[in-house]
PDB file as gemmi writes it, atoms N, CA and C in Angstrom:
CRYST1    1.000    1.000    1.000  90.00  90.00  90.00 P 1                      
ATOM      1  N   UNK A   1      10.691   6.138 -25.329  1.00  0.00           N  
ATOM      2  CA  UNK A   1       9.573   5.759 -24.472  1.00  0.00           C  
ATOM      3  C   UNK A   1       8.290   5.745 -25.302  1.00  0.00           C  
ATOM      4  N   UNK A   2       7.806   4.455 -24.987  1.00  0.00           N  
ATOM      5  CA  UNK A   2       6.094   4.587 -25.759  1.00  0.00           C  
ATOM      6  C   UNK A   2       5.361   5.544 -25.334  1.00  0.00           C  
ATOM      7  N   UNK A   3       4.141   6.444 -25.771  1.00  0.00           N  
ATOM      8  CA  UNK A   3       3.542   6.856 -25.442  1.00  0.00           C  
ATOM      9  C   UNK A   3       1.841   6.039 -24.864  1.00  0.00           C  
ATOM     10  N   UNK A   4       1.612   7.029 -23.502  1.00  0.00           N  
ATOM     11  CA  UNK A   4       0.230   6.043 -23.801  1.00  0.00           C  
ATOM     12  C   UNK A   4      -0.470   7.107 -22.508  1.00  0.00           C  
ATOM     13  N   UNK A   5      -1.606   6.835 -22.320  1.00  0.00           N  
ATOM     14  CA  UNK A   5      -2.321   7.443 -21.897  1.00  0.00           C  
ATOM     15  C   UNK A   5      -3.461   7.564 -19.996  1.00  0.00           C  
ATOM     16  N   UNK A   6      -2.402   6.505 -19.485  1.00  0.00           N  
ATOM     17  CA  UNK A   6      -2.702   6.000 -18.040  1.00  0.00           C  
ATOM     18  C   UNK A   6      -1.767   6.592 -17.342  1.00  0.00           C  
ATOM     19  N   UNK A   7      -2.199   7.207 -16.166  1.00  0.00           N  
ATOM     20  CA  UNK A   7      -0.903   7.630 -15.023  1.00  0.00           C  
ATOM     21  C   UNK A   7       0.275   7.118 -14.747  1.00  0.00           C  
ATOM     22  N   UNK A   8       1.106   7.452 -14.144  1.00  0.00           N  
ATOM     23  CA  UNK A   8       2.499   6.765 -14.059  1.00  0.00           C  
ATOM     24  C   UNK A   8       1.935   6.244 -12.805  1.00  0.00           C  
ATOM     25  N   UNK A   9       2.503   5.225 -12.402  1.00  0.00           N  
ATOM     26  CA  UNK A   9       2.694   4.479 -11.117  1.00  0.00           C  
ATOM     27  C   UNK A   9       3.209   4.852  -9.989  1.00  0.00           C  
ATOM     28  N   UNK A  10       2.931   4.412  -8.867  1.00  0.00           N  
ATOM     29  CA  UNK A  10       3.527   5.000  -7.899  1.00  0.00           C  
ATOM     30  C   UNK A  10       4.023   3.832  -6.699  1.00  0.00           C  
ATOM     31  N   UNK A  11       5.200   3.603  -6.363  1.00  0.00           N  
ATOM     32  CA  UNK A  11       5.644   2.364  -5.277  1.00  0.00           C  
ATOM     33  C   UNK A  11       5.442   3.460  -3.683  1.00  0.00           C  
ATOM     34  N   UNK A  12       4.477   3.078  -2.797  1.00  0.00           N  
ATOM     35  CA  UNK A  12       4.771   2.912  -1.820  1.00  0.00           C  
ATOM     36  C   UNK A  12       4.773   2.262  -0.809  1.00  0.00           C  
ATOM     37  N   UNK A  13       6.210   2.787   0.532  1.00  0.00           N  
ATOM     38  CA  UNK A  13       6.095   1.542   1.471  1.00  0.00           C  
ATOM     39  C   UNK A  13       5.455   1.819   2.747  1.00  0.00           C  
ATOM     40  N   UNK A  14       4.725   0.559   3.371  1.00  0.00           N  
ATOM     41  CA  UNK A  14       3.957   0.755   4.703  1.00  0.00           C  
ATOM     42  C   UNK A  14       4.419   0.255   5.621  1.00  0.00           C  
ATOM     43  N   UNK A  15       4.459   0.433   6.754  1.00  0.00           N  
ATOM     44  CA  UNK A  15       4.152  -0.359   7.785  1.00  0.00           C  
ATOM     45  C   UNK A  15       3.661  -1.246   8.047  1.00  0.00           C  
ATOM     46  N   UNK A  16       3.811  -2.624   7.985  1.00  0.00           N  
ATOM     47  CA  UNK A  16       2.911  -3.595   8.775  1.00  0.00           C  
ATOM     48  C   UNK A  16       2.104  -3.274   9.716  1.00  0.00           C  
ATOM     49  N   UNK A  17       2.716  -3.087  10.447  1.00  0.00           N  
ATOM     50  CA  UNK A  17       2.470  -2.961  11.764  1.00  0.00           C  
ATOM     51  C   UNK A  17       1.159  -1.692  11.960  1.00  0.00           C  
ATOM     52  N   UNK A  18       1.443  -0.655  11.679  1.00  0.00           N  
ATOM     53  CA  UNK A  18       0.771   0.939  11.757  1.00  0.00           C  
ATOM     54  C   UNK A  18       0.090   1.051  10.267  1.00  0.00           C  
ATOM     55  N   UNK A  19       0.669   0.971   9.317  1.00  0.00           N  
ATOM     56  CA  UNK A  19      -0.187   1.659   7.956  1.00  0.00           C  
ATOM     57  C   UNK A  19       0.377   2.751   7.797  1.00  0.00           C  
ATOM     58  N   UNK A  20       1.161   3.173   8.261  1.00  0.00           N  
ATOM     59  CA  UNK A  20       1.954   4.705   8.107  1.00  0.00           C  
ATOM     60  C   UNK A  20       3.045   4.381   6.287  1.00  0.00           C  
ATOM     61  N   UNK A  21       3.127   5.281   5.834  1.00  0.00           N  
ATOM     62  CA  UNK A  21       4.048   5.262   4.814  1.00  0.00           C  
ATOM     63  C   UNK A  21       5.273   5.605   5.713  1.00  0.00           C  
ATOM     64  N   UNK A  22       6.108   4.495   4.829  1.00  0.00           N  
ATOM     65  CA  UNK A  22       7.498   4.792   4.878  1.00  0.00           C  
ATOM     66  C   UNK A  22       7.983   5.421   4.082  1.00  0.00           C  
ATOM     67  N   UNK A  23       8.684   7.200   4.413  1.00  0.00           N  
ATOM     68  CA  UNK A  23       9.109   7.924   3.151  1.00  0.00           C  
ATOM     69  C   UNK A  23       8.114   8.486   2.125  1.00  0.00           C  
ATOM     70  N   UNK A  24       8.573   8.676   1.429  1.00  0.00           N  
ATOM     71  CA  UNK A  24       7.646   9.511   0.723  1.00  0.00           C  
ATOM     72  C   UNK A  24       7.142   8.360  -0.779  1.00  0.00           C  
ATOM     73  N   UNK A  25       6.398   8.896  -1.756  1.00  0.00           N  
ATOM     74  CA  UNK A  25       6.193   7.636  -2.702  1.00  0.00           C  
ATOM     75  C   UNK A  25       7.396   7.935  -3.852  1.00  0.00           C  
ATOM     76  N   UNK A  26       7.821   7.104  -4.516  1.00  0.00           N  
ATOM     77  CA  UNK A  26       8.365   6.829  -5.761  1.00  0.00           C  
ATOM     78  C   UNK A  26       7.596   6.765  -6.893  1.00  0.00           C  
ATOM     79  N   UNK A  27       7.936   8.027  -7.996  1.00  0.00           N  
ATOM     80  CA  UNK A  27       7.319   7.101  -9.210  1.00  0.00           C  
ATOM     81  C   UNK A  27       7.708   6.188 -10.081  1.00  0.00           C  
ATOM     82  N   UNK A  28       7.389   5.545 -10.967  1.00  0.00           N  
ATOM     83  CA  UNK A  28       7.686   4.405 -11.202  1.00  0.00           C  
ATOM     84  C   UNK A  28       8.641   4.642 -12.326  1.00  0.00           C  
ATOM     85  N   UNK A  29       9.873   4.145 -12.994  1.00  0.00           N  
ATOM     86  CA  UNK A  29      10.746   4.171 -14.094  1.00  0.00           C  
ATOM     87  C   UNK A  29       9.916   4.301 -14.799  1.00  0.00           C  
ATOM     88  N   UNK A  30      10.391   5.906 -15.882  1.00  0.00           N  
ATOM     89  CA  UNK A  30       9.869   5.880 -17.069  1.00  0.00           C  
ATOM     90  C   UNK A  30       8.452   6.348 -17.076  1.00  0.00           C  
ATOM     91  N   UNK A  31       8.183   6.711 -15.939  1.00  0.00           N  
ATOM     92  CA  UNK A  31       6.588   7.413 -15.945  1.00  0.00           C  
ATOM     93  C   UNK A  31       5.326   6.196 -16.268  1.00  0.00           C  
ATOM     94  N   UNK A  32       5.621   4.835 -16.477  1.00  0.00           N  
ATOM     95  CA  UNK A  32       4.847   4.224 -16.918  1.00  0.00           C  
ATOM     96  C   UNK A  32       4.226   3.447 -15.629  1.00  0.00           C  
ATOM     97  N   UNK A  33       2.939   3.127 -15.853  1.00  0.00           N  
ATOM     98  CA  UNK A  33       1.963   2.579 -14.660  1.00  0.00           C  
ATOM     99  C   UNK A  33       2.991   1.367 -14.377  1.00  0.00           C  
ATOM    100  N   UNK A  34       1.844   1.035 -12.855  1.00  0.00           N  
ATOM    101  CA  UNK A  34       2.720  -0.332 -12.649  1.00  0.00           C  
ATOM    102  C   UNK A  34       1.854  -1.827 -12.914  1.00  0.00           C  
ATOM    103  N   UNK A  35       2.381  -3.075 -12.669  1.00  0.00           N  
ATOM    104  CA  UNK A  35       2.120  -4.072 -13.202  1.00  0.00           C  
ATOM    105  C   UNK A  35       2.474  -5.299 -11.750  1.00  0.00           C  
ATOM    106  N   UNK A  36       2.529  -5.181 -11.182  1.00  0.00           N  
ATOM    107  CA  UNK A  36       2.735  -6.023 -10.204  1.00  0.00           C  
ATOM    108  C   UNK A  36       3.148  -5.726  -8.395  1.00  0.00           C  
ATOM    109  N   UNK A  37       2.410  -5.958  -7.489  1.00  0.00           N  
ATOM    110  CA  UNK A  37       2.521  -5.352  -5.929  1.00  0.00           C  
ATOM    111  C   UNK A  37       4.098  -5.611  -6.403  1.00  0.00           C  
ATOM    112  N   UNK A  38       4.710  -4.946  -5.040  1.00  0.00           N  
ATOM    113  CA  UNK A  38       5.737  -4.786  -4.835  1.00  0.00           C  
ATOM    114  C   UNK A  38       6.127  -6.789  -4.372  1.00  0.00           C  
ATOM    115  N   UNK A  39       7.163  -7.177  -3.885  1.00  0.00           N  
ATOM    116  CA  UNK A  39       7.315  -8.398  -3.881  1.00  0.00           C  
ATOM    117  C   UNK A  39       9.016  -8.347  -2.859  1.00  0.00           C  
ATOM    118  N   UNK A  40       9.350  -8.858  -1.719  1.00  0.00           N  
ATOM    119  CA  UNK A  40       9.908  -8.982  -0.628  1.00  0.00           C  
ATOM    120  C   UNK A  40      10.644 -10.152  -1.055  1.00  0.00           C  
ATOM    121  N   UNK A  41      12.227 -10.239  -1.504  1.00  0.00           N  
ATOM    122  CA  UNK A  41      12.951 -11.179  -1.873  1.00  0.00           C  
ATOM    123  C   UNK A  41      14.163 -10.876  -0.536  1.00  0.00           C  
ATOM    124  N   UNK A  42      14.591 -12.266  -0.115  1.00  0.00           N  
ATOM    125  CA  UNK A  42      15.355 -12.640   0.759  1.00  0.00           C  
ATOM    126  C   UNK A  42      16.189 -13.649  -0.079  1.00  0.00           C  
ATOM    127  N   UNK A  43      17.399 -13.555  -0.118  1.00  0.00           N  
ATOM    128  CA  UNK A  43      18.517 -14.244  -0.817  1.00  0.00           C  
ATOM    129  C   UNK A  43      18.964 -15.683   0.403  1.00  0.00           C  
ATOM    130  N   UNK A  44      19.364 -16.587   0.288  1.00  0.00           N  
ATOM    131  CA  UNK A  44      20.589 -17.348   0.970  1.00  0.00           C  
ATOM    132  C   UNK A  44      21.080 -16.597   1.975  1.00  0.00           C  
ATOM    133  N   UNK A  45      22.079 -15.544   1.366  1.00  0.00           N  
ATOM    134  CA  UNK A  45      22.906 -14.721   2.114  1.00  0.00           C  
ATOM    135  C   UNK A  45      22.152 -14.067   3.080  1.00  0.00           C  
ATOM    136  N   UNK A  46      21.241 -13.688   3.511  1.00  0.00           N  
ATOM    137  CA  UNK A  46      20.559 -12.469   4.227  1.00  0.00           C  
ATOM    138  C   UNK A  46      20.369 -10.949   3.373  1.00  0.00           C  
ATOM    139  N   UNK A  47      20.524 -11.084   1.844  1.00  0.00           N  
ATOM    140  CA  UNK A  47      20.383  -9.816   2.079  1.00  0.00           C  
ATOM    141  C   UNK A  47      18.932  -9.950   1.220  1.00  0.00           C  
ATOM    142  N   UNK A  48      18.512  -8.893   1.304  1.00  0.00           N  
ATOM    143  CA  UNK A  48      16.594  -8.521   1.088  1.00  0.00           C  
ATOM    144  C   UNK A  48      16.653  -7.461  -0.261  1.00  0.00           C  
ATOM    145  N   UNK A  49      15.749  -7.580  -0.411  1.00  0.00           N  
ATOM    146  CA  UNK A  49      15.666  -7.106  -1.898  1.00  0.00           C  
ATOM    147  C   UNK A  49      13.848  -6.436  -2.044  1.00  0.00           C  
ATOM    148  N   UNK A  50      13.687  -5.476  -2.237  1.00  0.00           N  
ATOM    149  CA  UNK A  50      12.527  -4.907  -3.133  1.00  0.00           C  
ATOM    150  C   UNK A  50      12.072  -5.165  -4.569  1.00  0.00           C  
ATOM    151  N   UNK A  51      11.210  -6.277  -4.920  1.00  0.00           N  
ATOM    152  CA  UNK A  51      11.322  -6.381  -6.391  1.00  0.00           C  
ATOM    153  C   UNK A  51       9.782  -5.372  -7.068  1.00  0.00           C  
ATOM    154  N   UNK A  52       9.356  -4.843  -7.497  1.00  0.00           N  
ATOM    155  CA  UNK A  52       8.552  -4.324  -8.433  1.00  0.00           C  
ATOM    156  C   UNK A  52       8.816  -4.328  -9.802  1.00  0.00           C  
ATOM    157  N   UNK A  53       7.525  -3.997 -10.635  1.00  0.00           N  
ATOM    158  CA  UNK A  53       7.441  -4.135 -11.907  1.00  0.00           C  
ATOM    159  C   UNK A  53       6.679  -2.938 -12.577  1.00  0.00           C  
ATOM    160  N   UNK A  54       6.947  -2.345 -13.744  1.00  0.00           N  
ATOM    161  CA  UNK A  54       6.232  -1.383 -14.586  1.00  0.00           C  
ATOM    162  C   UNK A  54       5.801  -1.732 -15.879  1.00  0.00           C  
ATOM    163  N   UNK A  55       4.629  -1.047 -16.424  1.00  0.00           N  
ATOM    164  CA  UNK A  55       4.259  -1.569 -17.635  1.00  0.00           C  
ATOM    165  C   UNK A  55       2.810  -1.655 -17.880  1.00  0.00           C  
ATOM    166  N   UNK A  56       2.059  -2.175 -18.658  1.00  0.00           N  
ATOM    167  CA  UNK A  56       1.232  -2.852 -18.698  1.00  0.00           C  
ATOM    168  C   UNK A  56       0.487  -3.340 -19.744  1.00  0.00           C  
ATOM    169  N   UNK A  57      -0.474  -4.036 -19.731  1.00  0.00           N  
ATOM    170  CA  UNK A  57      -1.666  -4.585 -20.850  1.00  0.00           C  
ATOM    171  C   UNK A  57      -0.835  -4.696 -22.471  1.00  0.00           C  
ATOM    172  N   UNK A  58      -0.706  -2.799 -22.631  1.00  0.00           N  
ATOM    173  CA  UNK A  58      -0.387  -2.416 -24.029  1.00  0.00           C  
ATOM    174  C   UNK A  58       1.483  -1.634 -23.767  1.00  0.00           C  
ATOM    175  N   UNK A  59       2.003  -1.581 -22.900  1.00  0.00           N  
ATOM    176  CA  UNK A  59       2.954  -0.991 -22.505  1.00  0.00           C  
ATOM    177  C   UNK A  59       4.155  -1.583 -22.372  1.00  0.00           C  
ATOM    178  N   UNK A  60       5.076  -1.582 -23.157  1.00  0.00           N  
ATOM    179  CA  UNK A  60       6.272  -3.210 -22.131  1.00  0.00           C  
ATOM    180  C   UNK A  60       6.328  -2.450 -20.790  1.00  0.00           C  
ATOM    181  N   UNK A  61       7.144  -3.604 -20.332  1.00  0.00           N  
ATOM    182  CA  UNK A  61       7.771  -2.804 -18.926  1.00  0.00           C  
ATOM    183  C   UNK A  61       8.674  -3.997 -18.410  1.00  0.00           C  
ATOM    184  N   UNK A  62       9.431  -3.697 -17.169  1.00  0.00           N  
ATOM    185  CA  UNK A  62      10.209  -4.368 -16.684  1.00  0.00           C  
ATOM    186  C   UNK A  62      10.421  -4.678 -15.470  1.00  0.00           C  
ATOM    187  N   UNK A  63      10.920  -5.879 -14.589  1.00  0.00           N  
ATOM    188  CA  UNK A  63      11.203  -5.980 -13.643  1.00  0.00           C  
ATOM    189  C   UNK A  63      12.224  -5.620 -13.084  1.00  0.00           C  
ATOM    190  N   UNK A  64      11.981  -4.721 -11.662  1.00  0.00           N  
ATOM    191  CA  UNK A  64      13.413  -3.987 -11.436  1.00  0.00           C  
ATOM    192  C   UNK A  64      13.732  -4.794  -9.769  1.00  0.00           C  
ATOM    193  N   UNK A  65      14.693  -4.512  -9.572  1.00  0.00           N  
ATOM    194  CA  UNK A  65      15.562  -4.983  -8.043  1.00  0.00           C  
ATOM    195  C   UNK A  65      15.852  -3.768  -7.334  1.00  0.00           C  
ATOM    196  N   UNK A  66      15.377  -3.579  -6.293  1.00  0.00           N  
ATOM    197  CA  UNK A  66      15.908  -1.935  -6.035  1.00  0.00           C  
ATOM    198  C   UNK A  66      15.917  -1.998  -4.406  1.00  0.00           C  
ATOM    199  N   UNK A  67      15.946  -0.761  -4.041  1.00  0.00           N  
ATOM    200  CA  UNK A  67      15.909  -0.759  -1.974  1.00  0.00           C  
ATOM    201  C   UNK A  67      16.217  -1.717  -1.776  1.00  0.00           C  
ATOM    202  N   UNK A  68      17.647  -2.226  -1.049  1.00  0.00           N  
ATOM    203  CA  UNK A  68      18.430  -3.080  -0.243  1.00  0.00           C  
ATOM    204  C   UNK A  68      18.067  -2.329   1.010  1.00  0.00           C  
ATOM    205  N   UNK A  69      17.112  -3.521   1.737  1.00  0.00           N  
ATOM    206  CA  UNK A  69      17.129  -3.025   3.030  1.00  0.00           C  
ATOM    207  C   UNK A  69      17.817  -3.381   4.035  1.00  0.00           C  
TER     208      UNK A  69                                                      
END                                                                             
């Protein structure tokens, strides 16, 4: 892991509707900040997908697929 000197990131989910968090927060793979809102993928099939990203400026990072809702 690179080292570097910005907080780790944190994914959390809301409510539309209310603003309430859903669950508690996640930090981000690898302790490294994040790099992109979260992003709501729907396949063909019906199934849904959570996409986020970590990283930044000076940091790699990566796009992950995660929470099948």
């Amino acid at each position: 892991m690179q080292e570097h000197e910005r907080l780790a990131g944190r994914l959390i989910l809301l409510n539309g509707a209310t603003g309430n968090s859903i669950g508690r927060y996640l930090a981000m793979p690898g302790g490294l900040e994040t790099c992109m809102s979260p992003v709501l993928h729907i396949l063909d099939d019906g199934s849904t997908y959570i996409l986020f990203g970590h990283g930044g400026e000076t940091v790699p990072g990566r796009i992950w697929q995660s929470f099948t809702v």
